[in-house]
NUVOLO-547537 format. One line per field, with one value per residue (C-alpha): residue number from 1; x negated, y negated, z negated. Coordinates in nm, 3 decimals, always signed. Layout:
N
resi [NUM	...]
c1 [X	...]
c2 [Y	...]
c3 [Z	...]
//
This chain:
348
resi [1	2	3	4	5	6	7	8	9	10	11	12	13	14	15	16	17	18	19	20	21	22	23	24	25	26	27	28	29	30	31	32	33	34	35	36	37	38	39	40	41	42	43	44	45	46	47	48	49	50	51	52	53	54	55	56	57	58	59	60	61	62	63	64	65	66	67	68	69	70	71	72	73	74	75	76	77	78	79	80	81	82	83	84	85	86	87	88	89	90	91	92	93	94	95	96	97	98	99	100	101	102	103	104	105	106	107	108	109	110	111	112	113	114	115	116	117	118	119	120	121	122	123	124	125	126	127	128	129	130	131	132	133	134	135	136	137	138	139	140	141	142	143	144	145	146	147	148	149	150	151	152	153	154	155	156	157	158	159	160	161	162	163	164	165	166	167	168	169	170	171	172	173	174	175	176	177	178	179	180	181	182	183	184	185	186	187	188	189	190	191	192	193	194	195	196	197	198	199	200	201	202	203	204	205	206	207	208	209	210	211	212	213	214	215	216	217	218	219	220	221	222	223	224	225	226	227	228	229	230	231	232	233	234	235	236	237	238	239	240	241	242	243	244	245	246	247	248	249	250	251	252	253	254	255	256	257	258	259	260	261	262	263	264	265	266	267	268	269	270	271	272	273	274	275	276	277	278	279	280	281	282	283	284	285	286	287	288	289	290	291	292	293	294	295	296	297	298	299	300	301	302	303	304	305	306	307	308	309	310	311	312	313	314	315	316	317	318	319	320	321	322	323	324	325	326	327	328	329	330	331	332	333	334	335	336	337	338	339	340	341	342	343	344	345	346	347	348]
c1 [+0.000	-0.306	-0.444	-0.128	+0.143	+0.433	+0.666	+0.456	+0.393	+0.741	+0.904	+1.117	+0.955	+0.599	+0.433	+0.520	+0.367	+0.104	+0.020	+0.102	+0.285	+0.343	+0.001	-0.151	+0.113	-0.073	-0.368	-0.540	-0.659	-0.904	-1.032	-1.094	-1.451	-1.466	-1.214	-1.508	-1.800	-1.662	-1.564	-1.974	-2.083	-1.844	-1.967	-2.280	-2.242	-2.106	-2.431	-2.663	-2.485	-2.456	-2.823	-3.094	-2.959	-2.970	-3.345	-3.445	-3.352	-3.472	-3.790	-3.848	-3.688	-3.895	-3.993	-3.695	-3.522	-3.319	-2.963	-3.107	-3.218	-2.897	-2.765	-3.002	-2.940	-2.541	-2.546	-2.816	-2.614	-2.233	-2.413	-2.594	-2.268	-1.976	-2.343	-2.332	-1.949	-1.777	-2.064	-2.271	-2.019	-1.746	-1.926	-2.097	-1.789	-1.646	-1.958	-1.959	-1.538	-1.563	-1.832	-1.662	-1.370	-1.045	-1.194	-1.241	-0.848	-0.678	-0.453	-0.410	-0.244	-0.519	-0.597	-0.838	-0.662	-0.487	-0.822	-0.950	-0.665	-0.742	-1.111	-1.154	-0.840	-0.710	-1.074	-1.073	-1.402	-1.410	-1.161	-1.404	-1.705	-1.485	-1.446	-1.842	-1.874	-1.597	-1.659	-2.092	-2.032	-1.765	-1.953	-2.275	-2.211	-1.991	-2.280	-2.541	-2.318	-2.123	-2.519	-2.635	-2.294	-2.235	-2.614	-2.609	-2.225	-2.329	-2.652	-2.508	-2.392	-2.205	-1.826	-1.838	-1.902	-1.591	-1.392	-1.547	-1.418	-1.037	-1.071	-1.216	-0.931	-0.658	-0.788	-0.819	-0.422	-0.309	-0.147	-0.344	-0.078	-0.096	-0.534	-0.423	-0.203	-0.479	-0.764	-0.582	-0.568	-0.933	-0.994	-0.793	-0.944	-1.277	-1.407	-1.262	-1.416	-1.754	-1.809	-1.978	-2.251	-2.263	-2.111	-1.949	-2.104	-1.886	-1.704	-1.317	-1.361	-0.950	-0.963	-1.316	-1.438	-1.637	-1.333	-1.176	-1.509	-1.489	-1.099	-1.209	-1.491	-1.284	-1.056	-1.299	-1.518	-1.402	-1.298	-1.655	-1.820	-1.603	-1.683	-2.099	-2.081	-1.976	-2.272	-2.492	-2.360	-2.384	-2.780	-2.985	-3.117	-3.453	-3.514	-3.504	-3.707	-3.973	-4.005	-4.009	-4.290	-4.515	-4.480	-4.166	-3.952	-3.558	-3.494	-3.845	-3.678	-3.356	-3.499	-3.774	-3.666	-3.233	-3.131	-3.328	-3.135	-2.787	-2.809	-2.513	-2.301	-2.340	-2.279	-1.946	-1.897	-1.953	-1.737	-1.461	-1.542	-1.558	-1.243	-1.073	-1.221	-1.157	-0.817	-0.703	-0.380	-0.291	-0.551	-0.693	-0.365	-0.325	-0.663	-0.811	-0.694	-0.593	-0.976	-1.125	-0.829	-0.975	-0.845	-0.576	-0.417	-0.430	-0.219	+0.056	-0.004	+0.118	+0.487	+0.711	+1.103	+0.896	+0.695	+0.744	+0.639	+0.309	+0.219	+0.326	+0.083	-0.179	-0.108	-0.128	-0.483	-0.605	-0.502	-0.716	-0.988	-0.970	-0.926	-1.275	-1.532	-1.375	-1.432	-1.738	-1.870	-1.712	-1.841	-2.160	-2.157	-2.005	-2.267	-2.356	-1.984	-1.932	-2.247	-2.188	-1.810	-1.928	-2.225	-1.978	-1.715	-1.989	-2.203	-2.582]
c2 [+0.000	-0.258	-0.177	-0.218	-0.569	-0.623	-0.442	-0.137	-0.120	-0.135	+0.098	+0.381	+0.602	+0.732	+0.816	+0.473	+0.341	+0.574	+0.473	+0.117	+0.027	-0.345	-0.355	-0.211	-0.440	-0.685	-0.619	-0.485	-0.145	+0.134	+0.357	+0.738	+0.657	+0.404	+0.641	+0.926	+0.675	+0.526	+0.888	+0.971	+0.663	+0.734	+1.090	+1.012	+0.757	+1.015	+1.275	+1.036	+0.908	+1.276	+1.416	+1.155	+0.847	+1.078	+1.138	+0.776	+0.661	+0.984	+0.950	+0.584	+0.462	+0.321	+0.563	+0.541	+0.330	+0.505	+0.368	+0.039	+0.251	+0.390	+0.065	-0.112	+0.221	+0.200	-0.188	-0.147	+0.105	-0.022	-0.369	-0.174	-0.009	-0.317	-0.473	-0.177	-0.117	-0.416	-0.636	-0.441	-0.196	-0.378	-0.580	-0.265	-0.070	-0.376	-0.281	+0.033	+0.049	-0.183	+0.027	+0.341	+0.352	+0.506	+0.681	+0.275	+0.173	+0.145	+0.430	+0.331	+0.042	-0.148	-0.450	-0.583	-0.930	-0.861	-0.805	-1.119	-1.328	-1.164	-1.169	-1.487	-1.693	-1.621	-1.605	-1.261	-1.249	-1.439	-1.255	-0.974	-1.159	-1.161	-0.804	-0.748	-0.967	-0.853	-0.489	-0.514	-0.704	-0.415	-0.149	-0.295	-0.378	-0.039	+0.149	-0.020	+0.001	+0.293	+0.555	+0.401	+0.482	+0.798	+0.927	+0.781	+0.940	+1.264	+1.311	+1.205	+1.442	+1.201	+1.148	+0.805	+0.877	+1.075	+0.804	+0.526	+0.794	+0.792	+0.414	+0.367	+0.651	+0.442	+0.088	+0.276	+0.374	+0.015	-0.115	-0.334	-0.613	-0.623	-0.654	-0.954	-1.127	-1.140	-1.283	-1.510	-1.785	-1.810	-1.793	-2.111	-2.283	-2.173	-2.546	-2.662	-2.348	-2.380	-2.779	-2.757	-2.515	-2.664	-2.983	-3.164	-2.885	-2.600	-2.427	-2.310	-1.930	-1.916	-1.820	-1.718	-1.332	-1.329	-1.355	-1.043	-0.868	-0.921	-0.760	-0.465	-0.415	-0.354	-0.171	+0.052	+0.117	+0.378	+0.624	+0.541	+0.621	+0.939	+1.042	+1.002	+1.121	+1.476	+1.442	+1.364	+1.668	+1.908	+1.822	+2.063	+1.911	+2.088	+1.822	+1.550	+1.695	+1.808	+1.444	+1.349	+1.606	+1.445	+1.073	+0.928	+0.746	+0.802	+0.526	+0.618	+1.035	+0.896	+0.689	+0.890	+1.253	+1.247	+0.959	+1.132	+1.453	+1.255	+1.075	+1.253	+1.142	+0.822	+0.811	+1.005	+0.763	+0.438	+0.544	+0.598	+0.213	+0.125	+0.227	+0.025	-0.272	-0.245	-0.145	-0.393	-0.584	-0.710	-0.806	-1.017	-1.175	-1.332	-1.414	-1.492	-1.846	-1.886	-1.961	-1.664	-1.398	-1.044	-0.852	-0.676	-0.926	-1.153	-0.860	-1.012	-1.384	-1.223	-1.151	-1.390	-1.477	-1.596	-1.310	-1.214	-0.908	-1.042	-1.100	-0.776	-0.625	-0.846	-0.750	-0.341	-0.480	-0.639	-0.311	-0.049	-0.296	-0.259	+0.154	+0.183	+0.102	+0.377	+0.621	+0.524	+0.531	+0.918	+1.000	+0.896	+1.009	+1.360	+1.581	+1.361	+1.332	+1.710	+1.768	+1.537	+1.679	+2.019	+1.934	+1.760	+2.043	+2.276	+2.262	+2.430]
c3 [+0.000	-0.097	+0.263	+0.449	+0.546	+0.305	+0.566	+0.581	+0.224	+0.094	+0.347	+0.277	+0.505	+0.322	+0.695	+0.779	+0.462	+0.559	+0.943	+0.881	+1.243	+1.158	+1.035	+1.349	+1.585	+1.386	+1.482	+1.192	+1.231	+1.222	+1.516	+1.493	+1.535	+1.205	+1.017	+1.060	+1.038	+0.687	+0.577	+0.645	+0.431	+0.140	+0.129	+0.138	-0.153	-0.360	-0.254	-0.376	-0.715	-0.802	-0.675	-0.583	-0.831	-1.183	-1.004	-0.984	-1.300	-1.535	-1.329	-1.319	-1.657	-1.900	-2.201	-2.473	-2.278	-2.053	-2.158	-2.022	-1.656	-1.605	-1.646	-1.411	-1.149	-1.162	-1.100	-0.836	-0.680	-0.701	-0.557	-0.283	-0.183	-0.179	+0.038	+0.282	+0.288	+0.298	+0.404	+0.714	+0.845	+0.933	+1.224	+1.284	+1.354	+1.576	+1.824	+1.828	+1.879	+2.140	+2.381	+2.275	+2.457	+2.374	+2.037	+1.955	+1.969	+1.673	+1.552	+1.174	+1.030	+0.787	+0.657	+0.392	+0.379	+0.055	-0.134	+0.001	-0.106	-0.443	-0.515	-0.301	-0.307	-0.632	-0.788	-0.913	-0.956	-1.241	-1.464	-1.351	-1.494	-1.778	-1.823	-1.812	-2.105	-2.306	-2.209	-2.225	-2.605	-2.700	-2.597	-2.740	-3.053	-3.128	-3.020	-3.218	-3.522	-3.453	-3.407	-3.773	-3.911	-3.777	-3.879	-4.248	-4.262	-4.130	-4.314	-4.646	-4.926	-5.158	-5.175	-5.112	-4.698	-4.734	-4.842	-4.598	-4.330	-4.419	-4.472	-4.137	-4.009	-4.185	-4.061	-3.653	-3.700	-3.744	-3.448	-3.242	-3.263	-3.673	-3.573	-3.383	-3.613	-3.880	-3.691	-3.499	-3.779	-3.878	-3.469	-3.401	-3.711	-3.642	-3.572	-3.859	-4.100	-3.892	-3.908	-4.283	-4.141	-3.743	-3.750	-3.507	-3.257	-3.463	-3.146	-3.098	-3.061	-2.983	-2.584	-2.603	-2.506	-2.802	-2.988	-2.819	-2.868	-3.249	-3.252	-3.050	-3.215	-3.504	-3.347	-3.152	-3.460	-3.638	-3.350	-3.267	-3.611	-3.650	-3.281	-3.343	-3.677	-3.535	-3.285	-3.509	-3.746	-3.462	-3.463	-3.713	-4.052	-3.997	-3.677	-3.944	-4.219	-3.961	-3.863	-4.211	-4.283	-3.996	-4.106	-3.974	-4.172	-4.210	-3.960	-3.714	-3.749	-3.614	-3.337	-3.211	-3.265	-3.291	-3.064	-2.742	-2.831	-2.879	-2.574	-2.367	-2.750	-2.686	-2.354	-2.415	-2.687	-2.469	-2.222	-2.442	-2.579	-2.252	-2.107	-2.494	-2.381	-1.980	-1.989	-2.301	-2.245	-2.552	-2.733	-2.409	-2.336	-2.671	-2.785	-2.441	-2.245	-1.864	-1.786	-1.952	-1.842	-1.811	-1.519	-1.690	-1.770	-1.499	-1.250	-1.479	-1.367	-0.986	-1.109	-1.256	-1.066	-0.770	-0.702	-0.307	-0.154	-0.095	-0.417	-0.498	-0.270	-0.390	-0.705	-0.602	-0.484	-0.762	-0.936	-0.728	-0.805	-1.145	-1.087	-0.861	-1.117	-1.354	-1.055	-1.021	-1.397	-1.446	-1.078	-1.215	-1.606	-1.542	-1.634	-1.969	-2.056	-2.008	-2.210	-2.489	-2.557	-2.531	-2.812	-3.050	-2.984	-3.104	-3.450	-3.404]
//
């Protein structure tokens, strides 16, 4: 439907919405030959983020730091691809259809105009900006938080990390809204709390992503302390007190000797925080102002009593948008996720 005019998209017939006839009357179309040609690249996309990419970045990431090369290899690759994809084959594909003949025609309705009234017209890509942040901050800072927790919870004996669990269970079942309701005060008087310390500088955190990071911190936090803390329990003792025996401190054991072997944990983990932060409605649209929307909540700014079929379109658009990075990051992340929920399914 994104891909296709509002006629096409809306009609009752699927292999209409399918073939796209208005579309193609229009002029907007794909040949056999691009259909096979963009069917190649995609494929091959998907070969090399599951074989040669994992390669690269185990081979080529700094020592201990390969969180930070899988990062720098996923954005190198999603921005190689949308460069390739959207940027070089199109005017490709117009060559080659037009010295190929009849396998050049058009046989399928499809247009890309919808996604660049979205990410262009409507500035998209800013509310995408403003997922990064909110999602990188969430993600970070439950991470950071969440491994420390989760190893001083799993590798303590007393009572006391019992109870911190079932608080941090009981806090994680309030509803999001009731979260909302009790920052939102010192958020919109946070110049006026701030002003003793900063001064007239003291800034309004009310519509600001850090302010959303702080709420789903909060929320995300204990799912992700309970999560690592059965990671970390499904990790042997004797790895710890072998460290221990050779020098290490409690905090150089954990970051030298556990945190290589919990890796695909935290990656399981950070998706999970991830996709809370990405895929937040409320929390953004209350806390978050019309300037720094998140893209969740700005596919609500396309319907109101106005809305035409257009928008609607656009707003199907904006929505596979949002849908192809998640692809992407599971496409990508497989083998870790599958690893890391088999390790915390099973204690060793």
């Amino acid at each position: 439907m994104s891909f296709k005019d509002p006629v096409d998209a809306f009609a009752d017939n699927p292999l209409r919405v399918l073939l796209g006839p208005e579309t193609l009357a229009a002029g907007q179309g794909l040949s056999v030959l691009s259909i096979l040609i963009g069917a190649g690249v995609i494929l091959y996309a998907v070969h090399l983020a599951l074989g040669a990419l994992p390669r690269l970045v185990n081979a080529y990431s700094p020592p201990h730091f390969l969180a930070v090369g899988w990062l720098f290899g996923v954005c190198v690759f999603a921005f190689g691809f949308i460069i390739v994809f959207f940027g070089l084959l199109p005017p490709a594909l117009s060559v080659l259809n037009s010295w190929t003949g009849p396998i050049g025609k058009p046989i399928l309705g499809l247009t890309a105009e919808h996604y660049r009234a979205v990410w262009i017209e409507n500035a998209f890509y800013e509310n995408f900006l403003n997922s990064l942040i909110v999602t990188a901050g969430v993600v970070l800072v439950s991470l950071t938080v969440g491994t420390l927790a989760g190893y001083g919870l799993a590798r303590s004996g007393s009572g006391l990390a019992f109870w911190i669990l079932i608080v941090a269970l009981v806090f994680r079942a309030l509803p999001h809204s009731v979260l909302v309701a009790g920052y939102l005060p010192p958020f919109i008087n946070s110049a006026e709390i701030l002003r003793p310390v900063l001064g007239e500088a003291a800034p309004t955190l009310y519509g600001k992503p850090w302010a959303v990071i702080a709420v789903l911190v909060s929320i995300n936090q204990p799912f992700t302390i309970w999560m690592l803390r059965s990671f970390f329990q499904s990790i042997p003792r004797e790895l710890d007190e072998a460290a221990r025996v050779d020098g290490c401190t409690h905090f150089q054991a954990f970051r030298w000797v556990i945190m290589p072997v919990m890796w695909p944990g935290v990656i399981t983990t950070g998706l999970f925080s991830f996709l809370l932060a990405y895929n937040d409605y409320l929390v953004c649209s209350l806390l978050l102002d019309a300037q720094n929307q998140t893209m969740v909540p700005a596919i609500a700014g396309y319907f109101n009593r106005e809305t035409t079929t257009t928008d609607q379109v656009e707003a199907v658009a904006a929505a596979v948008s949002i849908t192809a990075p998640l692809f992407l990051l599971v496409m990508i992340f497989q083998r870790q996720i599958v690893s890391g929920l088999t390790a915390g399914a099973v204690k060793g």
